[in-house]
N, C-alpha and C positions, 0 to 999 in steps of 0.2 A: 038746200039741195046743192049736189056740188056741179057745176059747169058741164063734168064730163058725163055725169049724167048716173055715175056709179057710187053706191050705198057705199061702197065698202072698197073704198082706192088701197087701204094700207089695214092691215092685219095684223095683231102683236099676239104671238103665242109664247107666252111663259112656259116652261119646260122643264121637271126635275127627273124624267127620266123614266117615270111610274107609266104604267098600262093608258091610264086615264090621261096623260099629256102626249102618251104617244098617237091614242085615239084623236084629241086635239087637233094635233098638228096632221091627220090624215083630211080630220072635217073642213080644217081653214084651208087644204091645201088643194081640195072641190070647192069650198066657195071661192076662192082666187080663181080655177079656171071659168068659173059661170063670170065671175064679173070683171073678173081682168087685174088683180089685185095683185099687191105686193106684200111679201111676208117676210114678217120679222122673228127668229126665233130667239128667244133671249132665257136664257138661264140666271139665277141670281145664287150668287156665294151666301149664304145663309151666315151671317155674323156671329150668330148667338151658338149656330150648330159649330162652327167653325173653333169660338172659342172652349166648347164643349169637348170638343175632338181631342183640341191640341191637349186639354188639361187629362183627359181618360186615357189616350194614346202614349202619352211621355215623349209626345214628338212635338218641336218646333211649329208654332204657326203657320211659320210661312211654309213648314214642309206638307203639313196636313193642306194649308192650301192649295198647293201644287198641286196633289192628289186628287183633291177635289175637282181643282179644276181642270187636269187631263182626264177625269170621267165625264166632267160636262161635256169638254170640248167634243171627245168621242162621238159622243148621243149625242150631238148639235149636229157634226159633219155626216152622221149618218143620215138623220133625220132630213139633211139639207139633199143629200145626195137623191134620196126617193123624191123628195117635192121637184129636183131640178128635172128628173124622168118625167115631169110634166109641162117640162118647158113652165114654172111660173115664178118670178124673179124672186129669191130669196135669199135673207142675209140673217147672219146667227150673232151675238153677240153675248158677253160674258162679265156682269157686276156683281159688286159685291154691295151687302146690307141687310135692310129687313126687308122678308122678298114683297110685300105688300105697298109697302113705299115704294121702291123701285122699281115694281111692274108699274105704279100709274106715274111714277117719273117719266119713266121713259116711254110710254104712252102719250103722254105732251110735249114730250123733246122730238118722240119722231114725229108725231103725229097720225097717229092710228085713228081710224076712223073704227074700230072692232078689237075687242079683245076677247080671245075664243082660250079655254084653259080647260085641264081638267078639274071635275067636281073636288075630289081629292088628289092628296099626292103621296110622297114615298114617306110622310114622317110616320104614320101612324099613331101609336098611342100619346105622343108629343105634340100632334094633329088635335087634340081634344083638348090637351092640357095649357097650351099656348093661343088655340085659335085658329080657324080654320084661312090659311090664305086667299083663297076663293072667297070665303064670306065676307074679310077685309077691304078684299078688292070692289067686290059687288057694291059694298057702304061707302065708300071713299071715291068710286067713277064714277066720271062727269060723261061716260061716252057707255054705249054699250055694250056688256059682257056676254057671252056666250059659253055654258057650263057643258063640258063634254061627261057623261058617263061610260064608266067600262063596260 
């Protein structure tokens, strides 16, 4: 139990943008005001999508990731700006890799005591063929996850 007496001091919501992480980041962003919590929104560059892009696109890496990542940044600062209408401290941040490593990376680098996601996300039919990141996450946390439906 922690000192200050709250389950849930740090929050990590993974975010791509879909219904179901917008849902997310609404749910953790009620349990923050009941228990006092801090949220972390983090978005992950998708490596594999990344290298997909650039080769169907005919555009450069690093321009496809640009793109990429001025849509993240967007849906971060929005998302940020509704949770801060509730007064509960939040901070967005922006990696790159395979997003199931990197959510529980950075889940023991900050130190999340929750990590709240959507069930699904925006890949869709790439969602079935590759693996569901949720279900990755779910096998591989040592802390625990909270699945949002749309």
């Amino acid at each position: 139990m922690k000192e200050d007496n709250r389950l849930f001091a740090r929050i990590l919501i993974p975010v791509d943008g879909s219904k179901f992480s917008l849902k997310a980041v609404r749910l953790a962003r009620r349990l923050a005001e009941i228990q006092g919590s801090e949220l972390l929104l983090l978005h992950v560059l998708d490596t594999a999508v990344l290298d997909q892009l650039s080769r169907f696109d005919y555009k450069p890496h690093n321009e496809v990731r640009a793109d990429m990542e001025g849509s993240a940044r967007a849906f971060l600062e929005d998302m940020s700006l509704e949770v801060n209408q509730s007064n509960v401290p939040v901070s967005i941040t922006i990696k790159e890799g395979t997003p199931h490593v990197v959510i529980l990376d950075e889940a023991v680098s900050w130190g999340a005591d929750l990590i709240v996601m959507g069930k699904l996300g925006k890949r869709g039919v790439s969602r079935i063929l590759l693996g569901s990141v949720a279900e990755r996450v779910i096998e591989f946390a040592n802390l625990p996850v909270l699945l949002v439906n749309a």
